[in-house]
Backbone bond lengths (Angstrom), bond angles and torsions (degrees), N, CA, C in turn:
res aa  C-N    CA-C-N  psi(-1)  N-CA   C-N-CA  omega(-1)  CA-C   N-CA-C  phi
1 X - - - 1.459 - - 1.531 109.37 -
2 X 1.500 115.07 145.93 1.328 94.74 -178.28 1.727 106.10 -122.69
3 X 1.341 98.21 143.99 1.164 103.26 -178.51 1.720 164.36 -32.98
4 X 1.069 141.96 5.50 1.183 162.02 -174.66 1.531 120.07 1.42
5 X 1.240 105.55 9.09 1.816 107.34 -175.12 1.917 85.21 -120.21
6 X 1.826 79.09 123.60 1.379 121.25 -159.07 2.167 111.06 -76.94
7 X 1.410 94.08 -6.19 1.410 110.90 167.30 1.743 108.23 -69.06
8 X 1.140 111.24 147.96 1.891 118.59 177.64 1.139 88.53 -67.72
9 X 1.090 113.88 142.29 2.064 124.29 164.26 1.299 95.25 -82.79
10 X 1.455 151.85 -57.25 1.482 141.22 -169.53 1.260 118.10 -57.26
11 X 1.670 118.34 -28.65 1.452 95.59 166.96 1.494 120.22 -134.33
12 X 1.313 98.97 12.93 1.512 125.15 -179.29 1.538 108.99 56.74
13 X 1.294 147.19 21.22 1.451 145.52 -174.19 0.996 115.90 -110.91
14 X 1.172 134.56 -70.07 1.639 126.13 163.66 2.026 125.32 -86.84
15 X 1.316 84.86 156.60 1.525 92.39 161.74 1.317 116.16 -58.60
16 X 1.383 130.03 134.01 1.160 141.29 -168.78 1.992 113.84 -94.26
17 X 1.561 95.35 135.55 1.398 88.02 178.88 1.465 97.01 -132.06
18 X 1.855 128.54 -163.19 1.007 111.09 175.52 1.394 114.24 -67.31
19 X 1.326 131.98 -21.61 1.682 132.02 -151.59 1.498 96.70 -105.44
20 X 1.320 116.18 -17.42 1.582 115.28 173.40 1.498 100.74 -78.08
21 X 1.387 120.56 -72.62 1.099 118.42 175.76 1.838 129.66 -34.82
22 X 1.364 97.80 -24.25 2.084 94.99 -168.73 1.620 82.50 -121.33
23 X 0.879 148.99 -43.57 1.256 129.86 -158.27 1.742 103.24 -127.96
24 X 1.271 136.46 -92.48 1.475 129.60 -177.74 1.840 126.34 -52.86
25 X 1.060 103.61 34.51 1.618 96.33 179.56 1.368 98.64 -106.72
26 X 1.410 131.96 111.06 1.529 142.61 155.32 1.522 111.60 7.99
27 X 1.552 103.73 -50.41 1.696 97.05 -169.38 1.228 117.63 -74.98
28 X 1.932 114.06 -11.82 1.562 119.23 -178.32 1.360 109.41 -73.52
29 X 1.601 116.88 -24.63 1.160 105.54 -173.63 1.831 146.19 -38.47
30 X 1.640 101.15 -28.30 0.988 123.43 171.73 1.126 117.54 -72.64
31 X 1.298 121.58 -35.07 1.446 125.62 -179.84 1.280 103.13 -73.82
32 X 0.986 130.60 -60.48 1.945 138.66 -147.87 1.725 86.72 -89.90
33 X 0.917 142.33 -3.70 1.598 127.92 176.35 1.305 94.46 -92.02
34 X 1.352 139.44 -44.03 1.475 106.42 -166.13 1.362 142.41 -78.97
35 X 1.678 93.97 -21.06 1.662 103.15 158.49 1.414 118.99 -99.81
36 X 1.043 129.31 9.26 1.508 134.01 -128.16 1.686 113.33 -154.34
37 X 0.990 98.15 -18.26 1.849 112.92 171.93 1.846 105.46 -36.73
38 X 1.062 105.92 -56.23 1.232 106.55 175.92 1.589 113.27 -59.06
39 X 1.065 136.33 -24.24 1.262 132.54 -152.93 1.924 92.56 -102.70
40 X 1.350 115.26 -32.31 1.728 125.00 -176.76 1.245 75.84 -60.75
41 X 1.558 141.41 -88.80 1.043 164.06 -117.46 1.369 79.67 -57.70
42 X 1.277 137.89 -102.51 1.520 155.65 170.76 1.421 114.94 0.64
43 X 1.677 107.84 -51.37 1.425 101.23 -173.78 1.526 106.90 -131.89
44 X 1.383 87.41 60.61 2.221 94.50 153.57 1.097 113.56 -65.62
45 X 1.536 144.82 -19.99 1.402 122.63 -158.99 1.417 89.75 -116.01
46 X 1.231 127.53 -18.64 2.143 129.18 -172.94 1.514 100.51 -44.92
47 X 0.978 122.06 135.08 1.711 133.22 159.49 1.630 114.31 -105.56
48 X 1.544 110.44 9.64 1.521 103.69 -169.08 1.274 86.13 -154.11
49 X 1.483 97.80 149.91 1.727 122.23 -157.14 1.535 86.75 -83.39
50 X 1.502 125.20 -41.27 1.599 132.29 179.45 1.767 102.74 -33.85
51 X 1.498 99.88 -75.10 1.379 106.64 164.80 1.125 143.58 -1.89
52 X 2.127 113.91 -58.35 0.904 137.04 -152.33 1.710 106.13 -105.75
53 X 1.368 100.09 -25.43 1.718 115.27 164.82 1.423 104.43 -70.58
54 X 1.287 125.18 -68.42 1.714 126.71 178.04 1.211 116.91 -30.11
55 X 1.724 117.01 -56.01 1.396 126.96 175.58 1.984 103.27 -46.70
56 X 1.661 109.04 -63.01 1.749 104.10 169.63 0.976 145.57 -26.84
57 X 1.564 83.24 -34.09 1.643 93.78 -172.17 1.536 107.54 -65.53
58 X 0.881 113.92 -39.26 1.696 128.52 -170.08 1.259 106.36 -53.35
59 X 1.308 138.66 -31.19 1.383 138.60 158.10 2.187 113.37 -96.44
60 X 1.155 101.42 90.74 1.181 97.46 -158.98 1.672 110.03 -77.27
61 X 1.758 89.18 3.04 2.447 77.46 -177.76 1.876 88.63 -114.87
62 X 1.219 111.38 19.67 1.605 108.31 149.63 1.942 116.51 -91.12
63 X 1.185 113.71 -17.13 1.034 108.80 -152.56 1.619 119.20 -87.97
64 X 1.147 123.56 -8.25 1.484 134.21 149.66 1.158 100.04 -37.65
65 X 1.611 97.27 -94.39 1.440 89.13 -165.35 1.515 142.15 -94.99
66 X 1.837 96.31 50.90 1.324 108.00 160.90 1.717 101.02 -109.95
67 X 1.367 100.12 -9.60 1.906 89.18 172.19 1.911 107.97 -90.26
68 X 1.628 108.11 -23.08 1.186 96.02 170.93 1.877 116.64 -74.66
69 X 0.869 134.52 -37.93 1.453 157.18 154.73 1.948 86.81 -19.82
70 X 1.259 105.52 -84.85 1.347 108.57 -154.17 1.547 111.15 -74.84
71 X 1.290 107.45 13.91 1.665 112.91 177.87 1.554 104.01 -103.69
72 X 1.418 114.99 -34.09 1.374 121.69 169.66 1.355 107.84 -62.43
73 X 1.241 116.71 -51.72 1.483 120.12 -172.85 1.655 111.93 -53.13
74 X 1.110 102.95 -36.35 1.705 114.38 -178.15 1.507 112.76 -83.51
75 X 1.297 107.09 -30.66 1.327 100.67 -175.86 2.207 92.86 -95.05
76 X 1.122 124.03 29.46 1.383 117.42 159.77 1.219 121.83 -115.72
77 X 1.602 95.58 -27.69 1.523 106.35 163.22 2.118 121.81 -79.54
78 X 1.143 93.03 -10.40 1.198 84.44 158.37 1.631 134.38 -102.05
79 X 1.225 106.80 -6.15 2.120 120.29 167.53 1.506 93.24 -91.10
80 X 1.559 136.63 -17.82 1.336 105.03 -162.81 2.404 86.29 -87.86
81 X 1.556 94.51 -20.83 1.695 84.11 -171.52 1.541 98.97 -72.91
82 X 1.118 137.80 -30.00 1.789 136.10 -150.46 2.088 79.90 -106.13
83 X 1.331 124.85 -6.02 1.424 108.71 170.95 1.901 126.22 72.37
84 X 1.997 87.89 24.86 1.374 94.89 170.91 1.442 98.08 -91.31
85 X 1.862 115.74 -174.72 1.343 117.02 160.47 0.996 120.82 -75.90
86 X 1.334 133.59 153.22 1.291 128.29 -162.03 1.847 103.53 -135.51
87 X 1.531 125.07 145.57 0.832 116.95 171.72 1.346 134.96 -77.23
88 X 1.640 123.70 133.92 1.254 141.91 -141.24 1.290 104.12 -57.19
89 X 1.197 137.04 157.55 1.719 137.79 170.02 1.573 97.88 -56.72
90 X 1.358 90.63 -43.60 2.148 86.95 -159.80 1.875 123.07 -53.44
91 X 1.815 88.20 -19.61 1.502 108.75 -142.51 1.951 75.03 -98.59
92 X 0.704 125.85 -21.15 1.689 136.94 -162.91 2.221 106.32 -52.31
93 X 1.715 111.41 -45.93 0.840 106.19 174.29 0.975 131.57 -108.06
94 X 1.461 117.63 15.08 1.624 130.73 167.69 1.383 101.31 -93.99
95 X 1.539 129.44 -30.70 1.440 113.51 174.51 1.587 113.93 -76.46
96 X 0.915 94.71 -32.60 1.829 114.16 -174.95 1.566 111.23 -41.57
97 X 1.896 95.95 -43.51 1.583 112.90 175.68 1.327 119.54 -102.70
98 X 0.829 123.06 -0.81 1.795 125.96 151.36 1.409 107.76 -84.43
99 X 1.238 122.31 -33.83 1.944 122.45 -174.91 1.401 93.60 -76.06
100 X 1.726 122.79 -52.79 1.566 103.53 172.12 1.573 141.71 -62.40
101 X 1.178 103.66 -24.69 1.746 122.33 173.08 1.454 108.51 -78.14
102 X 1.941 122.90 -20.26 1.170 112.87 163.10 1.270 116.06 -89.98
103 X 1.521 124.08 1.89 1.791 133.57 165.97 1.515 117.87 -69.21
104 X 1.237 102.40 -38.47 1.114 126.44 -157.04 1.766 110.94 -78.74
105 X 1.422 89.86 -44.86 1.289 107.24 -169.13 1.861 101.80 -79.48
106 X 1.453 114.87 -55.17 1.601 116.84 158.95 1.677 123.07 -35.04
107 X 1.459 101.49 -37.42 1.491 108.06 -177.58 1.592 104.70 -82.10
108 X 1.066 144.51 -12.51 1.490 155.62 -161.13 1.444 89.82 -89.02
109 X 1.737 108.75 -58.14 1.093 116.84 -136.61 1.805 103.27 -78.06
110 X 1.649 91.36 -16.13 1.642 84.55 177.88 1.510 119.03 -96.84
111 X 1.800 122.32 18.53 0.693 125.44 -146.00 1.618 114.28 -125.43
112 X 1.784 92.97 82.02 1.659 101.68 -155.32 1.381 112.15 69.68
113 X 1.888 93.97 -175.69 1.333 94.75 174.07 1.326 134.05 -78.00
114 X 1.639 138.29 138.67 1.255 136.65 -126.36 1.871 87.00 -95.95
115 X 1.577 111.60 171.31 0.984 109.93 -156.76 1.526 109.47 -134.55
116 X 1.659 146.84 120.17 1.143 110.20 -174.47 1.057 154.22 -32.26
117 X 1.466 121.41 120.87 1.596 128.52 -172.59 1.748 100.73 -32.14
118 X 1.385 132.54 171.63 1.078 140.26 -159.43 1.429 111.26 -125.05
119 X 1.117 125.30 72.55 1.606 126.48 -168.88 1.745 114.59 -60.03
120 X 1.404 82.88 141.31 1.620 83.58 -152.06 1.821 81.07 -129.67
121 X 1.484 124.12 141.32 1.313 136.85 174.92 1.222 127.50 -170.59
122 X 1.627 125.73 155.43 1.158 129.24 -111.97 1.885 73.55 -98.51
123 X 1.537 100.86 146.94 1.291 101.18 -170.16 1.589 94.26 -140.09
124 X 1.214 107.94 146.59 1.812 115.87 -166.92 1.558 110.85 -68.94
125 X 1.052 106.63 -174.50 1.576 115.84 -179.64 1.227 92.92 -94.87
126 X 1.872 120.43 -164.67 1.151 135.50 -166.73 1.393 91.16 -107.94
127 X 1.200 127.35 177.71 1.295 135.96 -174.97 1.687 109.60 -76.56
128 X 1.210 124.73 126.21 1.477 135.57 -179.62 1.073 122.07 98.52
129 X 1.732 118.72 -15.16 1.337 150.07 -162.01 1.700 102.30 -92.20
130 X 1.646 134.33 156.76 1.071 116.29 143.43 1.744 107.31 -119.37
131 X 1.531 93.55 -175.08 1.544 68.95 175.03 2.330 92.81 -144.91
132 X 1.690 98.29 137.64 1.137 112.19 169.07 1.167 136.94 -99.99
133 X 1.220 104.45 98.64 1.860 109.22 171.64 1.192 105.71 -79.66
134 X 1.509 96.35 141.01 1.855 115.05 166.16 1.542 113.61 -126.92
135 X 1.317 128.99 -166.04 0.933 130.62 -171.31 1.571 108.71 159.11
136 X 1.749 122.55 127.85 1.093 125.82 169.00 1.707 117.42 -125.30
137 X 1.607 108.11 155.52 1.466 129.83 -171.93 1.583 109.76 -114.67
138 X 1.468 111.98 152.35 0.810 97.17 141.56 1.901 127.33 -131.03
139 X 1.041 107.66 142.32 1.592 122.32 172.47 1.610 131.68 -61.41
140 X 1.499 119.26 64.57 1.652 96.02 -165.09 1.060 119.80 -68.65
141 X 2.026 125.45 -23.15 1.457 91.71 -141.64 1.837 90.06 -85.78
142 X 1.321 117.81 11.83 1.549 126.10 160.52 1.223 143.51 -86.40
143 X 1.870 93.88 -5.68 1.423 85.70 -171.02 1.302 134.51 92.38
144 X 1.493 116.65 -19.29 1.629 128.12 -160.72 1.271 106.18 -139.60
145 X 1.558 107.50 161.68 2.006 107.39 168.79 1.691 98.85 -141.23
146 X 1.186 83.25 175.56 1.741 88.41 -143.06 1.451 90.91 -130.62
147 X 1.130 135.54 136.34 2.286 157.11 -130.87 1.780 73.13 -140.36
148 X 1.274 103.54 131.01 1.506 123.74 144.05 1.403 128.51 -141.91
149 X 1.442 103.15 138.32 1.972 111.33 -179.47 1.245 112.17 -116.40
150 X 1.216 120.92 171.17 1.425 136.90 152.32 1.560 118.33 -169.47
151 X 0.720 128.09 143.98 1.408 145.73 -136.49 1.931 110.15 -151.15
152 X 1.396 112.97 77.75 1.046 117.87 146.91 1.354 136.24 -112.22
153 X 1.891 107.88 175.88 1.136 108.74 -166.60 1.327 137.94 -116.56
154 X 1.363 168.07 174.85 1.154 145.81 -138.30 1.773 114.12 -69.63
155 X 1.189 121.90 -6.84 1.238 128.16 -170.76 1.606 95.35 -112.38
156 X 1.367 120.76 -10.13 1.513 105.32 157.34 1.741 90.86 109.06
157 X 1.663 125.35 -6.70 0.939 110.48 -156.81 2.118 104.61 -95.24
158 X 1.207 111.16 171.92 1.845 102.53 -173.72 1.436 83.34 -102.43
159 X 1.527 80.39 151.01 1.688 105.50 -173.79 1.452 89.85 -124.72
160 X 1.566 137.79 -32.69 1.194 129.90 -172.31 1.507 101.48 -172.00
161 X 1.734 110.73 169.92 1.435 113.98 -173.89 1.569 96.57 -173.13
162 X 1.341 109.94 134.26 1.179 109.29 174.45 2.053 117.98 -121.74
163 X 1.143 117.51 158.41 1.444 106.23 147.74 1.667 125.32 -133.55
164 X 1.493 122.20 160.91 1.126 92.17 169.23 1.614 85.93 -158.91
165 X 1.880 108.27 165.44 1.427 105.32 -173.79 1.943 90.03 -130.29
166 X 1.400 91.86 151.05 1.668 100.27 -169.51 1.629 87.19 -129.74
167 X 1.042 93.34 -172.82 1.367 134.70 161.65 1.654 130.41 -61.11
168 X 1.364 139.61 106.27 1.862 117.52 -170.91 1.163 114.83 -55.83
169 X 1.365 111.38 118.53 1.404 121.90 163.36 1.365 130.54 -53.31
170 X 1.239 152.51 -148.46 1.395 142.45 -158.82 1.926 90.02 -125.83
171 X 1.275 111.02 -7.53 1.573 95.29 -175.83 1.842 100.22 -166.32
172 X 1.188 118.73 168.04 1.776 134.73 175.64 1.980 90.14 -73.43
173 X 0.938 137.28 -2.11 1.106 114.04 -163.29 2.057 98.11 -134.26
174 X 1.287 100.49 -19.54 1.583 104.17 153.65 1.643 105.59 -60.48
175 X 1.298 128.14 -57.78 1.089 103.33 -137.55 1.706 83.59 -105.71
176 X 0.986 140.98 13.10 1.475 130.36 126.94 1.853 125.59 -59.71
177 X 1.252 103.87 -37.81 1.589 95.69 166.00 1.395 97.40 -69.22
178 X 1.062 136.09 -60.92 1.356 126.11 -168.33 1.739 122.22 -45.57
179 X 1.761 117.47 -34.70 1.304 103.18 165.62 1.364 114.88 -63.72
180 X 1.504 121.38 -25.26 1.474 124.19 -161.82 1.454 94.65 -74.95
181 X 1.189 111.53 -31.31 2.064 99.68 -179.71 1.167 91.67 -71.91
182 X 1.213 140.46 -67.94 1.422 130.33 -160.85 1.619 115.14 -44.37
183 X 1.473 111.39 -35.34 1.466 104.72 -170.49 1.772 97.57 -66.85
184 X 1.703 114.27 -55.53 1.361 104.71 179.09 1.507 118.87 -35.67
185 X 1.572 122.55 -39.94 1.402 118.00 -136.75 2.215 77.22 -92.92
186 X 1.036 117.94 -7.67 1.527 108.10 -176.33 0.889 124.52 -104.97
187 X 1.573 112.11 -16.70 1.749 127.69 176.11 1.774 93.55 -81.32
188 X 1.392 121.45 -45.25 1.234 126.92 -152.41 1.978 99.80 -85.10
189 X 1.279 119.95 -11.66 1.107 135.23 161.74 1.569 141.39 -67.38
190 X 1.925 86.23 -38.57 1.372 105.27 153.03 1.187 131.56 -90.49
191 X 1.542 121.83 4.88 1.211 143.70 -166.30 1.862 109.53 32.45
192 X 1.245 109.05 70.44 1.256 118.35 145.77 1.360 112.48 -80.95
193 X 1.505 104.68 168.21 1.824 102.40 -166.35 1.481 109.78 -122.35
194 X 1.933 105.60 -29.75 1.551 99.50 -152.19 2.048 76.56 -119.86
195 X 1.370 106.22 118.85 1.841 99.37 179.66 1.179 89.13 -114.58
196 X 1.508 98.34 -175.33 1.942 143.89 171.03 1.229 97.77 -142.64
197 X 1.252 128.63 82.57 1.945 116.61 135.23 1.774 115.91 -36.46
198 X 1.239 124.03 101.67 1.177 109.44 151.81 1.451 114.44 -129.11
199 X 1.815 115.35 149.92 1.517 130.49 170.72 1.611 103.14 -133.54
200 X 1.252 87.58 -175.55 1.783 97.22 172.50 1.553 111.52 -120.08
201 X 1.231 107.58 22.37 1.541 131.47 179.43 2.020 91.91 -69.00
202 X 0.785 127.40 104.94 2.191 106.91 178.34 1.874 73.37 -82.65
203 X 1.308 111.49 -70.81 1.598 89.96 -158.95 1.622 143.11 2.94
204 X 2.179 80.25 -88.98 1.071 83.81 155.15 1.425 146.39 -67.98
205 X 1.188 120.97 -26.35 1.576 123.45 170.43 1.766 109.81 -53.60
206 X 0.912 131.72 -41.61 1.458 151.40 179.78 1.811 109.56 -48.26
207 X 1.745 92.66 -50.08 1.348 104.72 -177.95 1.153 136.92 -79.96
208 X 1.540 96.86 -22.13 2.005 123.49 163.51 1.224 98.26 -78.39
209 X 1.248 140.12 -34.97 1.727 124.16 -172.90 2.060 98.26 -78.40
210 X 1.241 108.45 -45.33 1.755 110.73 163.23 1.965 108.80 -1.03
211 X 0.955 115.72 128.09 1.870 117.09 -177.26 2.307 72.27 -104.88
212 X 0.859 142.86 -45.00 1.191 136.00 -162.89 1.734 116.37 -78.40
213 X 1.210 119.94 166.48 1.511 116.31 -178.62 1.654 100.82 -91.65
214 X 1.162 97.52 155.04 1.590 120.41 -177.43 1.314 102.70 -88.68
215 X 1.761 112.81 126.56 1.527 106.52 163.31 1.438 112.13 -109.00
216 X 1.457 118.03 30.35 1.679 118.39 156.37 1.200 126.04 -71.15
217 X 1.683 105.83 168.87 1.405 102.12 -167.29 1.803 108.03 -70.31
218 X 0.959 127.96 -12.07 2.014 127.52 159.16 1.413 113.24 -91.57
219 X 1.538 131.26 20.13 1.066 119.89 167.30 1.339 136.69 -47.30
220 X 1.374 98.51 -21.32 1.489 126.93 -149.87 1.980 84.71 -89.41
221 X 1.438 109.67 -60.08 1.376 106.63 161.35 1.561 138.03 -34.87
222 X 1.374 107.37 -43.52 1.150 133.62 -167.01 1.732 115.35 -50.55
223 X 1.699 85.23 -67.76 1.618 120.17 151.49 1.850 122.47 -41.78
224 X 1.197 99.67 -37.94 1.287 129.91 -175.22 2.207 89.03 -54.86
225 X 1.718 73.59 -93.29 1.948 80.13 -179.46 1.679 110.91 -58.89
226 X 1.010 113.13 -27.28 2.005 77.05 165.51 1.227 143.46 -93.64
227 X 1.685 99.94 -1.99 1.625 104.33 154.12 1.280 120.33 -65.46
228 X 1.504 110.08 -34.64 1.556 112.96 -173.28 1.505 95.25 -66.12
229 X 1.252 116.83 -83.05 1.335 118.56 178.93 1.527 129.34 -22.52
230 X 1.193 134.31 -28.03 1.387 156.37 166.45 1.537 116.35 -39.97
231 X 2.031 88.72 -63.06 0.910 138.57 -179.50 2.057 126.02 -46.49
232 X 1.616 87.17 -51.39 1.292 120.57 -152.07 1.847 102.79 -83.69
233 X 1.511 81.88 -82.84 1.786 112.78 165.63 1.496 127.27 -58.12
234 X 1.568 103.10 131.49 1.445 103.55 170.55 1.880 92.87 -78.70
235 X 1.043 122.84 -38.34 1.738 115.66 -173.21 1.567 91.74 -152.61
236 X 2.066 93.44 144.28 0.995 99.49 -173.65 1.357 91.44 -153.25
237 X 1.944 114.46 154.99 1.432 110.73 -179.00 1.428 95.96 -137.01
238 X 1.219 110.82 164.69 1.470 127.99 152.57 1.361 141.00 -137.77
239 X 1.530 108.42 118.26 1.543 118.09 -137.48 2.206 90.38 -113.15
240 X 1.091 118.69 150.23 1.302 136.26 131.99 0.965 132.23 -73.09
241 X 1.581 127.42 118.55 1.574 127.44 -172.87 1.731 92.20 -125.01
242 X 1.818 120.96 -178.67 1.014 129.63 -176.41 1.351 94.59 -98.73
243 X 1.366 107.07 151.63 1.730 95.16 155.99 1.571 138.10 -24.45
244 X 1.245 117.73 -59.88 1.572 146.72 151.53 1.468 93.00 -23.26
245 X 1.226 131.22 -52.05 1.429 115.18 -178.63 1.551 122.63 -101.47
246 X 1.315 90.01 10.18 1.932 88.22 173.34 1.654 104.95 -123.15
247 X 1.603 119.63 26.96 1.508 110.78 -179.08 1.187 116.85 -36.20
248 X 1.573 111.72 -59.75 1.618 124.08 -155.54 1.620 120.74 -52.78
249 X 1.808 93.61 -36.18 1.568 124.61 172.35 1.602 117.86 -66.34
250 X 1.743 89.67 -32.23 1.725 91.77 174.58 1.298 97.91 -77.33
251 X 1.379 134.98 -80.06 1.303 147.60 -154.69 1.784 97.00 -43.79
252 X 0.862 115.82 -33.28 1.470 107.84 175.25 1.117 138.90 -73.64
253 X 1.833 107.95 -15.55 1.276 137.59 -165.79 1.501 92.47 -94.19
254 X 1.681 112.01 -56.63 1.491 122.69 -177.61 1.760 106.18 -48.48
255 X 1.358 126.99 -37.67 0.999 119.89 -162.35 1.497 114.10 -96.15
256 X 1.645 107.56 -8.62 1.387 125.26 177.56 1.682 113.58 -31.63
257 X 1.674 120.93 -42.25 1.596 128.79 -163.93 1.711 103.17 -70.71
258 X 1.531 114.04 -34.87 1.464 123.57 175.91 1.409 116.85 -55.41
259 X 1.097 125.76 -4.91 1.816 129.63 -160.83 1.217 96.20 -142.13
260 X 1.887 109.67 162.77 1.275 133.25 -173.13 1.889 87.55 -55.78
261 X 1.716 102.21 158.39 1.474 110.35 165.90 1.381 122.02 -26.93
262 X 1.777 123.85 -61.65 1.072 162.49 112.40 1.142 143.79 22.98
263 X 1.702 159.37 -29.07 1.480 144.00 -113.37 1.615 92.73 -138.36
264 X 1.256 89.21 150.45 1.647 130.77 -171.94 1.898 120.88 -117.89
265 X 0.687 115.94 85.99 1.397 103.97 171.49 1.350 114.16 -104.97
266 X 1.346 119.36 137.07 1.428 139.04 170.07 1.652 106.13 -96.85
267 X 1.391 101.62 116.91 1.747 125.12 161.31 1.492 114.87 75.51
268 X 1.706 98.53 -20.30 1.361 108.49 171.47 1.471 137.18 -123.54
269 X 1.120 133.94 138.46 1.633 125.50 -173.57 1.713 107.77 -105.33
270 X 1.200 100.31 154.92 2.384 100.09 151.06 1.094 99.43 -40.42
271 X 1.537 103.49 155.82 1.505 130.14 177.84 1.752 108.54 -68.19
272 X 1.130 91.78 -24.25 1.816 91.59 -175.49 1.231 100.53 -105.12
273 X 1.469 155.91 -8.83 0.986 142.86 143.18 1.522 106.80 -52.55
274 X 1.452 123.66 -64.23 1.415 127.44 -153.70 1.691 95.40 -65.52
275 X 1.839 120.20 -22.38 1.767 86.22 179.04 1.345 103.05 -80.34
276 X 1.723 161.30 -24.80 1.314 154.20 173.82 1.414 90.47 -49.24
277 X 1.259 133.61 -51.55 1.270 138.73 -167.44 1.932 108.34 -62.52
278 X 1.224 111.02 -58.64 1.681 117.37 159.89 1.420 102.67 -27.20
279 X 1.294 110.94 -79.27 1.510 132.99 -177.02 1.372 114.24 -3.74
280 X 1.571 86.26 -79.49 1.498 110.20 -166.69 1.550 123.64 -54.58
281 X 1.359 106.12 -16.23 1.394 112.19 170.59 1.324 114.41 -92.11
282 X 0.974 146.55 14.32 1.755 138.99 -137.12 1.878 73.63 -125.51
């Protein structure tokens, strides 16, 4: 049945219009701040969603995925009125950026003749430096997702590696901040001084380079690792890599459910971690 009471279902407070519904309704806030901060900023005084597209336009390599963003948004507000399930706010900008990177990649693909794939591999730090890849999973038919590190050093060699399996967090991009605390809390344990955070998270990586505070639902994290980091490090970076360059971090993450909650290894990994690890250097 579909609904007829003229209140927003997402945050139940006002009557809903188009610009309440896609852009000013309280519950979007989370969504539209993390790519989009700039764009609130711009249009405090707009009363029309028209408005708020015109203003977009003006940055034209934001504008995908603020039309993919606001198609999700519409298509949640329309299962929550007809009383299907609807997909979660949290889950809104991790699909948003997998649906655009699969646009992107379709649009390439029709675009002439195609061109070698772009090999991408795990490449050392600078000298004195180490550098930490992380990477997180998640596990359904368990219930849980699983934080992976590793931590080598300019000669490529492991100095440390951890895994651990939790509980599902509220989103794919919690429990990627969450390996990224772990990598701080293990580099900063061994007291190295000069790091590289890298994942293939862009999100999150995007949001640690941020000079501003995060109003997502891991902000609180966010804040979390750069006090530590502040704290910890004389210098510290945070890089985006492709998958292709975070295997060792994946494979470690993948294998996270096999081991205590917990485990730490110093200098050494499993045999089947360490051949992805062989690999990756060849």
């Amino acid at each position: 049945m579909v609904s007829c009471d003229p209140i927003c279902p997402s945050c139940g407070q006002e009557e809903e219009s188009t610009f309440h519904a896609l852009w000013s309704c309280p519950a979007l806030v989370e969504v539209w701040s993390l790519h989009f901060a700039w764009l609130i900023r711009q249009t405090r005084r707009c009363s029309k969603f028209l408005d708020i597209v015109q203003v977009c336009c003006s940055r034209s390599e934001s504008f995908d995925m603020f039309a993919i963003i606001t198609s999700l948004i519409w298509t949640r507000r329309n299962r929550l009125r007809v009383g299907e399930t609807p997909l979660p706010l949290q889950k809104i900008n991790s699909v948003a950026f997998d649906s655009l990177q699969e646009f992107q990649e379709a649009s390439l693909s029709r675009c002439g003749p195609s061109l070698p794939p772009c090999s991408v591999k795990w490449s050392p730090p600078p000298v004195s430096w180490v550098k930490v890849n992380f990477d997180g999973a998640l596990f359904k038919e368990s219930d849980s997702a699983g934080l992976g590190v590793i931590i080598r050093n300019d000669l490529g060699q492991v100095m440390a590696a951890s895994a651990q399996t939790i509980p599902v967090p509220t989103s794919v991009e919690t429990v990627e901040v969450l390996a990224a605390r772990n990598a701080i809390c293990l580099a900063r344990e061994l007291q190295f001084n000069k790091i590289i955070i890298e994942g293939d998270s862009e999100v999150v990586i995007k949001t640690l380079n941020r000079s501003c505070a995060s109003s997502t639902s891991f902000g609180h994290i966010i804040r979390d690792i750069k006090c530590a980091a502040a704290a910890a490090f004389s210098e510290i970076n945070f890089c985006h890599t492709r998958r292709q360059g975070n295997k060792v971090a994946h494979a470690i993450v993948r294998s996270a459910c096999n081991f205590s909650p917990f485990i730490v290894w110093m200098e050494d990994v499993p045999p089947d971690i360490l051949s992805v690890y062989t690999s990756e250097l060849v």
